[in-house]
C-alpha angles and dihedrals in degrees: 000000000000118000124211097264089055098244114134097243131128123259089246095061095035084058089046092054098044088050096046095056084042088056099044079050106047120093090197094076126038113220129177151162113208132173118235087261083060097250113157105241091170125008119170118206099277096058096041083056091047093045098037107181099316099086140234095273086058099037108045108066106170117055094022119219092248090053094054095047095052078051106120122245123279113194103204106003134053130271096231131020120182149051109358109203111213123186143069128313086258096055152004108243099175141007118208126194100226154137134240117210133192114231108171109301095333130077121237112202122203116188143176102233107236095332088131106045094035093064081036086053092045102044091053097041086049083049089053102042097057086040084050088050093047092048091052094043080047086060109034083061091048089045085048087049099041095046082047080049095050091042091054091045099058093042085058105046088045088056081049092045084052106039088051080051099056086037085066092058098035084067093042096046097094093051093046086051090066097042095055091039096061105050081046093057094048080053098051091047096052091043086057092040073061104050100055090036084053094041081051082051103045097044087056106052076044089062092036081049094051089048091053094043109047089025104248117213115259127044122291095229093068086050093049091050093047088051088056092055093040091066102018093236091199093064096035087050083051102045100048099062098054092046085056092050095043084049099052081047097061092039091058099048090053091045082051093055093045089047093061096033087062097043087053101055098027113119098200109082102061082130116107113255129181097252139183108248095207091043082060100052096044097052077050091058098053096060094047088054097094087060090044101057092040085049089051082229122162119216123207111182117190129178148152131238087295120195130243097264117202096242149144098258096197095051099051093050090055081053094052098041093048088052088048101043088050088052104053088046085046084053087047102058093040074061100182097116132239089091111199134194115169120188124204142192142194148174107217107176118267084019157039122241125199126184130190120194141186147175101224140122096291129201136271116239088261103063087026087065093043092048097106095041111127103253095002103135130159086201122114115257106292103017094084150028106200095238109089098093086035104060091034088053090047090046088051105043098030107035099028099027092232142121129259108186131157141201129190147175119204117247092015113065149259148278130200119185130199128193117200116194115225094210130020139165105253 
């Protein structure tokens, strides 16, 4: 038989030697002849990519080579059939499914390239993958939970913020009643001054009409003076404008107090603005007026040029209100009179700094140290929450990146300080 490349040989050993020169070229199969010493004899491509330039002593790790090689004869079948461990002595870098063969003295190794490892590979990365999906369903429920949780959170501490607030004023009401109720009643009784001045009014120029009109004897000009002198039109003259400018006084005070009262509980301006500290503090001090005058307190307020700082008004005002108003009820129960609070500000460079300070019974290190704990409070049941340094520390270090500290000495006062940044990153 003549084989295609025109040898004389038969078909069996053409194929043999086709697939020989297939086999020492494959990569999908390792195939070596290696002496006991471990010395490769043979190595097709795929062996020589598995052992690199290591060896086979370095490289085949169970069974060694010099287990393999005390291995008794087997005429006809392998001496070792199974998983062959390539690698280094630190780790197993592959597992091979394969056969050793004795062939003489030498040993003759078949082996799967990366069968083995590859299923191992796969089944763990399959294990991890699906690990890795529970884990992320796992945390996609506890982000859903915690940002419910946060929403709830803040829902909630807003709800605090505002109920302090209204608290504040709670406490303040009685003595913003008065001070509404006595510029209204000026006003009402300017506005009645004014009714009967106008009825006077209208029932002359009524007479002065009727005499125009049917032609009463006498001259008009005598009527017109005797109704001058009926309801003395210079004083009245007089008199009306400054009722109406009385009036318009007392309108506007009351419209003043309104004004702050709203600022102060509104809930639509959490935005940062870019306020007037002072503007701020004095608005504060108008609605604390009211606790002032009934503690018999005196205020003195002194500050430098400050500058507009970005800033949340409202909040600011609840901070300030809460300080004052604690320091007016801190100068009652001193109760020796001559009541202080002196109220300082300062621009210090890269900040603003705001004191309140007052001379009144103070607070021993223990109750000093326990102040901004949520619910802590030295006031009797009913008088006070326990927030309100709290919420104003929260509203000063959280929303405004500043400080709110205090000292104190007992019987002698106390002294908050605030520090405003400038500047912050928002």
């Amino acid at each position: 038989m003549t084989t295609p490349s025109g040898q004389g040989q038969g078909l069996s050993g053409w194929v043999a030697e086709i697939a020989g020169a297939f086999l020492m070229d494959c990569t999908a199969v390792a195939i070596g002849v290696f002496a006991p010493d471990g010395a490769p004899r043979l190595q097709n491509r795929g062996m020589r990519r598995l052992l690199g330039e290591a060896g086979a002593a370095a490289r085949l790790v169970s069974p060694t080579l010099v287990q393999l090689a005390a291995a008794g004869r087997s005429d006809g079948a392998p001496i070792y059939r199974g998983i062959l461990q390539f690698g280094d002595l630190r780790s197993l870098a592959h597992s091979l499914r394969g056969e050793v063969w004795r062939t003489g003295d030498d040993l003759l190794i078949l082996a799967e390239f990366d069968v083995v490892e590859l299923e191992r590979v796969i089944a763990e990365v399959s294990a991890l993958n699906s690990e890795i999906t529970s884990l992320q369903r796992s945390l996609l429920r506890e982000q859903k939970a915690l940002e419910r949780s946060i929403e709830q959170l803040q829902a909630t501490q807003a709800m605090l913020v505002h109920s302090e607030k209204m608290n504040a004023l709670g406490k303040l009401a009685a003595g913003m009643a008065h001070e509404i109720n006595n510029p209204l009643a000026f006003v009402r009784s300017n506005v009645h001054t004014l009714g009967g001045s106008l009825e006077r009014l209208i029932a002359a120029y009524r007479t002065l009409h009727g005499a125009v009109v049917h032609g009463a004897p006498g001259g008009l000009k005598e009527l017109a003076e005797a109704l001058r002198e009926e309801i003395d039109l210079e004083f009245l003259s007089e008199d009306t404008g400054d009722l109406v400018k009385g009036t318009l006084v007392g309108l506007s005070r009351v419209q003043k107090i309104v004004e702050h009262l709203r600022t102060f509980a509104r809930l639509d301006r959490a935005e940062e603005e870019l306020s007037d500290l002072r503007e701020i503090l004095a608005s504060t001090l108008e609605i604390a007026g009211p606790a002032l005058k009934s503690g018999d307190v005196q205020v003195t307020v002194a500050w430098a040029d400050l500058p507009a700082l970005c800033c949340k008004p409202a909040e600011l005002g609840q901070v300030f209100l809460n300080l004052i108003i604690n320091a007016v009820q801190a100068v009652e129960r001193r109760g020796r009179g001559n009541g202080r609070i002196a109220i300082r500000a300062r621009d210090d460079g890269r900040r603003v700094v705001l004191e309140i300070e007052d001379n009144g019974d103070g607070m021993t290190p223990d109750v000093l140290g326990r102040i901004f704990d949520p619910f802590f409070t030295t006031k009797p049941v009913g008088q006070g929450t326990g927030l309100g340094l709290t919420i104003s520390h929260k509203i000063i270090v959280d929303q405004h990146g500043g400080t709110l500290s205090a000292r104190s000495t007992p019987g002698v006062g106390s002294t908050f300080t605030i520090v405003l940044p400038k500047e912050r990153d928002v």
